[in-house]
C-alpha positions in Angstrom: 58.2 56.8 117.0 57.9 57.4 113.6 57.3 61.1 113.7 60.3 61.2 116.1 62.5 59.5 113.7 61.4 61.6 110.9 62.5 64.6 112.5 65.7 63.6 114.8 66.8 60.9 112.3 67.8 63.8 110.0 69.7 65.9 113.2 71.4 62.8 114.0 72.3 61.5 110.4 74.2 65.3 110.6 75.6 65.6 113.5 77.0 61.8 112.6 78.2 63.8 109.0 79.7 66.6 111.2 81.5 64.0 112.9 83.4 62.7 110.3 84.3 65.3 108.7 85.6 67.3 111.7 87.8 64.0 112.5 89.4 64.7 109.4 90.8 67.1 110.8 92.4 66.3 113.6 95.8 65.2 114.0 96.0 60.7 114.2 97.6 59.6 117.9 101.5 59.9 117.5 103.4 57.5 117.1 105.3 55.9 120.0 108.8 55.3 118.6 110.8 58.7 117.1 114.5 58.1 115.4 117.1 61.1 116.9 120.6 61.7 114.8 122.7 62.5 117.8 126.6 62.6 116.7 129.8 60.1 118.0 129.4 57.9 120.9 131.0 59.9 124.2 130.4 63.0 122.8 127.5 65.5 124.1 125.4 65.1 121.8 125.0 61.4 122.8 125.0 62.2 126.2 122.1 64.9 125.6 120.5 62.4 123.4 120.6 59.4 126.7 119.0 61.8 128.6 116.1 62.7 126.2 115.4 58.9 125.9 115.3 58.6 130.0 112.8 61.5 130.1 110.6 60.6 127.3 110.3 56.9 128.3 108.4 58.0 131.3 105.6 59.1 128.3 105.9 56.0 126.6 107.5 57.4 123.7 111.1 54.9 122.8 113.8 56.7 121.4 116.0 55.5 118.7 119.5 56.8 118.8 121.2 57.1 115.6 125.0 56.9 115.8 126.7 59.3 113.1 130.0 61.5 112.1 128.8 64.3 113.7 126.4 67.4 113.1 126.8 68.2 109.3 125.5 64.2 108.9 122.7 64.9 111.3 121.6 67.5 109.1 121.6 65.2 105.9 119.9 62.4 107.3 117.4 64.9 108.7 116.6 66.3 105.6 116.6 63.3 103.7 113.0 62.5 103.0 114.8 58.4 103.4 116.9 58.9 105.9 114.5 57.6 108.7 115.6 60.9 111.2 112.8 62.8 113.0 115.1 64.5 115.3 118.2 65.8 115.2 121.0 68.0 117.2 123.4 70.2 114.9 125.6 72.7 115.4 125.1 76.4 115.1 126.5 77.6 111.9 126.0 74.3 109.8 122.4 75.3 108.3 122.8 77.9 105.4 120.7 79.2 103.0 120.3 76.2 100.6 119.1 74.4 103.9 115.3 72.5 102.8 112.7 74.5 103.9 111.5 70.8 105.6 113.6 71.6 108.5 112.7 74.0 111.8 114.3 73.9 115.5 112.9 73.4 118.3 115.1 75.2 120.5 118.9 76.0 120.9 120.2 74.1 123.8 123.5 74.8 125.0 126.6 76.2 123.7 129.6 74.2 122.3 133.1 76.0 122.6 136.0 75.7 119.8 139.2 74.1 121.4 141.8 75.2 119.5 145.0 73.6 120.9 148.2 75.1 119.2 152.0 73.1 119.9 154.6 75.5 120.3 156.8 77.3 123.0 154.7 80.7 122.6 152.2 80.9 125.7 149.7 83.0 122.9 148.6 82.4 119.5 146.4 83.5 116.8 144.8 81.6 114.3 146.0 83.9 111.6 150.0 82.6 112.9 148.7 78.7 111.9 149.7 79.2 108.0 151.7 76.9 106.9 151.4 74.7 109.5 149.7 71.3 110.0 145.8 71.3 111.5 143.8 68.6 112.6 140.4 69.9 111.8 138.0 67.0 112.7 136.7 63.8 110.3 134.0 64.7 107.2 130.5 65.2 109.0 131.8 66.9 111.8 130.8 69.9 113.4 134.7 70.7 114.5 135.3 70.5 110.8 132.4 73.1 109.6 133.7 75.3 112.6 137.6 74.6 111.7 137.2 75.7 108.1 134.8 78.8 108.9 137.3 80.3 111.0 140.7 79.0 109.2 138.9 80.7 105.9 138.2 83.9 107.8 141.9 84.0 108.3 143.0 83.4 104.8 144.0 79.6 105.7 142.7 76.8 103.8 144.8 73.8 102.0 147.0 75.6 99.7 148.7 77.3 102.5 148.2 74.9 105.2 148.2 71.2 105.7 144.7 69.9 106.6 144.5 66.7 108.2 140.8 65.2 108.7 141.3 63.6 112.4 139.6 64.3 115.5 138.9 63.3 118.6 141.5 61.3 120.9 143.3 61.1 117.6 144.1 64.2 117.2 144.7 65.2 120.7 147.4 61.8 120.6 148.4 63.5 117.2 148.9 67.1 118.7 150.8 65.5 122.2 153.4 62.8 119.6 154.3 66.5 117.7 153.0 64.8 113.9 150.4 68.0 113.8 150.9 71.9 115.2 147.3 72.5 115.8 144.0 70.4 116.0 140.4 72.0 116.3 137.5 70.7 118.7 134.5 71.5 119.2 132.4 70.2 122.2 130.2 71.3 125.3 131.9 68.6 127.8 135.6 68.4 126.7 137.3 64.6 126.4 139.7 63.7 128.6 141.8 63.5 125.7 141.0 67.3 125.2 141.7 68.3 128.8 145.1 66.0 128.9 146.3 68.7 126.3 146.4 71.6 129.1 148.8 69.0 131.1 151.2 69.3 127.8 154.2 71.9 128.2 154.2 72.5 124.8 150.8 72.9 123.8 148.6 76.0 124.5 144.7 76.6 124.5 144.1 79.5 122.4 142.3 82.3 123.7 140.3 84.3 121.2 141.3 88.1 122.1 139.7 89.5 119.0 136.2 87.2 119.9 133.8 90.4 119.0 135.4 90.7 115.6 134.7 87.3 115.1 131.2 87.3 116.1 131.3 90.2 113.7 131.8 87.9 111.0 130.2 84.7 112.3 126.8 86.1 113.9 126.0 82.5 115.1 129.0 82.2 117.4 129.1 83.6 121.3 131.9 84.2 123.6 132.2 82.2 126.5 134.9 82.0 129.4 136.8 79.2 130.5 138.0 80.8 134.3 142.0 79.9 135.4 141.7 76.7 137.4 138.4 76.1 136.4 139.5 72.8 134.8 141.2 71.3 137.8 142.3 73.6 141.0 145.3 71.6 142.3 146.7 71.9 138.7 145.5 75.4 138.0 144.6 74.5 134.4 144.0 76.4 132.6 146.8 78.8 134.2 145.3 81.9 132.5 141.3 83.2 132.0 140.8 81.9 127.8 137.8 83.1 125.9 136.3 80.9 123.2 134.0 81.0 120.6 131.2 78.6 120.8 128.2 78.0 118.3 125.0 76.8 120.2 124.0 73.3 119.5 120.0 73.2 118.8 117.5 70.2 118.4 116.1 70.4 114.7 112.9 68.7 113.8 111.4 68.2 110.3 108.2 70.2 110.1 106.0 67.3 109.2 107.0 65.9 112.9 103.9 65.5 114.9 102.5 68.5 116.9 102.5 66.6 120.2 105.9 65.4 119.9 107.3 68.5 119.3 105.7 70.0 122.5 107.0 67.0 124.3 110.5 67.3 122.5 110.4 70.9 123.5 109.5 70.1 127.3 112.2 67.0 127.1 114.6 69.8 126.6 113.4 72.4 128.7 114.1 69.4 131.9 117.5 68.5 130.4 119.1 71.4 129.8 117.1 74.0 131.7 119.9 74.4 134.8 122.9 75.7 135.0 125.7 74.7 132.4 129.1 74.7 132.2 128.9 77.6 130.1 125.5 79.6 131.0 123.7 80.4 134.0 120.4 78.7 135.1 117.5 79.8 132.1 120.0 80.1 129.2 118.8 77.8 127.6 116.5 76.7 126.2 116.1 79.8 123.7 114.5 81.0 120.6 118.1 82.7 119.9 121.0 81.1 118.2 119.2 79.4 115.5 120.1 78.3 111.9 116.3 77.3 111.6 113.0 79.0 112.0 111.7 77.9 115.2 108.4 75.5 115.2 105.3 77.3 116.0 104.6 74.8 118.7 108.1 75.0 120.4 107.5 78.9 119.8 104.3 78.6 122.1 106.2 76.5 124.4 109.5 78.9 125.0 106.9 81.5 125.2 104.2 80.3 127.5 105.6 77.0 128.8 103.3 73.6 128.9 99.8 74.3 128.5 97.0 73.5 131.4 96.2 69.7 130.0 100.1 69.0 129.8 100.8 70.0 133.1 98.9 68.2 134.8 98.2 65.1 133.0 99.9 62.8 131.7 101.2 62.9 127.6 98.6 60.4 126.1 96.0 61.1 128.1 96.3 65.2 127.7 96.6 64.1 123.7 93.0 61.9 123.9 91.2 65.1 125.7 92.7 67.8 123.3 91.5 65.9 120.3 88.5 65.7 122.1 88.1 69.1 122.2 88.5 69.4 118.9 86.1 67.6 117.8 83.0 69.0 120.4 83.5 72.3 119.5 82.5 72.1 115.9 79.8 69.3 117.4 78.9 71.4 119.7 78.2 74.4 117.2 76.0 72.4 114.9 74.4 70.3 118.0 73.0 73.4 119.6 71.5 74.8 116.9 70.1 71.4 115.6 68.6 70.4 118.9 66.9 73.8 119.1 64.8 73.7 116.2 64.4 70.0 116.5 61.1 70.3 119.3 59.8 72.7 116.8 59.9 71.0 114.0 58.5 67.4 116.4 55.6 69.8 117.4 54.6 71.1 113.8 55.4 67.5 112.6 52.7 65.9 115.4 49.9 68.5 115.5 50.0 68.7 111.4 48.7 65.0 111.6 46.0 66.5 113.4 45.1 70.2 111.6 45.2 68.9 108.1 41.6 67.5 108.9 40.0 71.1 110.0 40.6 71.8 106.3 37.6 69.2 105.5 35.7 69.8 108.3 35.6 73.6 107.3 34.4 72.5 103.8 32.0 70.2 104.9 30.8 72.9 107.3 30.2 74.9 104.6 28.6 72.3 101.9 25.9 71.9 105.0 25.0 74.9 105.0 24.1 74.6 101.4 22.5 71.8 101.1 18.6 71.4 100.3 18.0 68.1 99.9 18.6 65.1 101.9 20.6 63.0 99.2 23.3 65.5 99.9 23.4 65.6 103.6 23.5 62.1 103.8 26.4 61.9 101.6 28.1 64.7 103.7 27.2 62.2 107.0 29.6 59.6 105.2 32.2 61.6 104.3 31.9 62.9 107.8 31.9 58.5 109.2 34.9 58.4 107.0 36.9 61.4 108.3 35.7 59.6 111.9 36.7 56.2 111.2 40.5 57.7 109.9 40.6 60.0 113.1 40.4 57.2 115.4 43.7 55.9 113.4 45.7 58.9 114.2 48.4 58.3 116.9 50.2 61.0 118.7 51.8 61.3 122.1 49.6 61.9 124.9 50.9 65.2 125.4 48.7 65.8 122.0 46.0 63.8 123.2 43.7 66.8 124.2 44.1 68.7 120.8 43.0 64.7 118.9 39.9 65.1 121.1 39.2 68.5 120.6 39.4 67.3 116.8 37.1 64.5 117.6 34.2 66.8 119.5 34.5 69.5 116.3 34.0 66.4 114.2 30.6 66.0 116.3 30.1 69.6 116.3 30.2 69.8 112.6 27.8 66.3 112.6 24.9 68.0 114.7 25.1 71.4 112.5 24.7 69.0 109.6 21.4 66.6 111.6 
């Protein structure tokens, strides 16, 4: 045993070191509660946001849903290293160059028109005709206000030459309908009521962006999408004519630190919600790599790419998580085990037969010193060293697969004893 220890004590006392330091490495379980910015109540985002807490329940991760203005808060609490946000959804267009590097998407997710409804008798308008006129342009930390003032600015209209009012919502569609305002922006994937009582109005129009490729010229985050005539409601025929808006893509934004498992979860979670048909894109739109402020996550990249890997397909989230950390830490076991366990028999086979061979070493000498002697003083003090060598022999203890090379030792011994009678 002690032999054994000697040499696999060592192996193990590695493979132990091995251990520890290769669990260093490897990511700690995620945690099971994640907090998700995700706009007004009633809007889409908090619809979207409902959803992602039904689907990810079912992995026993609990998601918090974080009531705010609207996207350009989302984005500020998300970067806020305090603001307590791992998730958020924001609006294409909102990120810009000054955005922390902290911050990278997950995927876009589905497109989020500009209403722009404009009071007047004419059935057409263009945003350039609003100047001078008052615009309802959504509340501070709003997407619809980000959008509102992108567009208004491309047209040379901004609060010197136009009368900017910071309402949204039902209360600017109740604004638009009573005649206080002459225009009011909105921005959203599943209009309001509100919104879609607007097209019921006489006096109000929907605009239709005719010049939509010039704006995507200038705005490379927006896309053109088509509202149909009677798509809305049939028996009304509303809208009465085909309308083209411009729509931004809304896309869930993670900060980078986010664990790697919950991103590929996050990125499945959206892939089930929002991976039919829309309102607005055919089946497979979405979820993209495109139509993002934010570089995408290498995970989520992997995912878009390849979909779920083997493990998450077929197993369950936690215990896919427990077997690919195992994995990583046997291979680098693995690759030190092998080697270890190789030598290791070696190294036990040198370690038991040297407790044998070191004693041919004396026997040779003794051997020799026989053959020397002439006197019987000095054969008789070779016979005792020889008794002792005996005596320590018989103290040896090896395996008893050595057991034939002690005896062999032994009958030399008794070789080297008659050469010397």
């Amino acid at each position: 045993m002690r032999d054994f220890l000697k040499v696999y004590g060592p192996i193990v006392l590695l493979i132990v070191a091995g251990f520890v330091l290769t669990f260093r490495f490897v990511q700690p379980l995620p945690p099971s509660t994640i907090r998700m910015a995700a706009g007004a109540a009633g809007g889409a985002y908090a619809a979207a946001a409902q959803r992602y807490r039904e689907i990810l329940a079912r992995d026993g991760i609990t998601l918090e849903i974080v009531e705010t203005k609207g996207a350009v808060e989302n984005l500020k609490l998300l970067a806020a290293k305090d603001g307590g946000i791992d998730v958020a959804l924001v609006q294409g267009g909102i990120g810009t160059a000054e955005a922390p590097e902290a911050i990278v998407s997950v995927a876009s997710i589905f497109f989020e028109p500009i209403w722009v409804f404009v009071r007047g008798q004419r059935p057409t308008w263009r945003v350039a005709e609003l100047v001078g006129r008052r615009i309802a342009i959504g509340p501070e930390g709003s997407g619809t206000r980000t959008a509102a003032l992108q567009l208004l600015a491309a047209n040379a209209i901004d609060s010197r030459n136009a009368d900017l009012r910071e309402i949204g919502g039902a209360d600017a569609a109740a604004a638009l309908r009573e005649g206080s305002i002459d225009a009011a922006f909105f921005v959203s994937a599943k209009p309001s009521e509100a919104m879609l009582s607007l097209l019921r109005v006489p006096n109000v129009a929907l605009l239709n962006f005719e010049r939509a490729e010039a704006y995507r010229e200038h705005f490379p985050f927006l896309s053109s999408v088509s509202v149909a005539a009677g798509s809305i409601s049939l028996r009304e025929d509303l809208p009465r004519r085909d309308v083209t808006l411009l729509a931004p893509a809304a896309a869930m934004l993670v900060r980078d630190d986010l664990h790697s498992a919950l991103v590929r979860l996050l990125s499945s979670t959206v892939a089930e919600a929002h991976g039919g048909r829309q309102k607005f894109s055919p089946p497979g739109a979405f979820p993209s790599a495109r139509h993002l402020d934010f570089p995408l996550h290498d995970v989520a990249k992997r995912y878009l790419e390849s979909g779920p890997s083997f493990l998450y397909r077929y197993l369950p989230f936690i215990v896919a998580i427990w077997i690919e950390r195992l994995f990583i830490l046997i291979v680098p076991l693995l690759t030190l085990l092998l080697p270890l366990l190789r030598i290791g028999p070696p190294i036990y086979e040198w370690q038991v037969k040297r407790k044998i061979y070191r004693w041919y070493k004396q026997l040779r000498r003794i051997e020799a010193d026989a053959s020397a002697a002439t006197d019987g003083e000095a054969r008789a003090k070779l016979a005792r060293e020889l008794d002792d060598i005996d005596a320590r022999i018989r103290q040896v203890s090896v395996p008893l697969s050595h057991m034939g090379s002690l005896y062999h030792l032994r009958l030399h011994l008794q070789f080297v004893r008659n050469e010397l009678l």
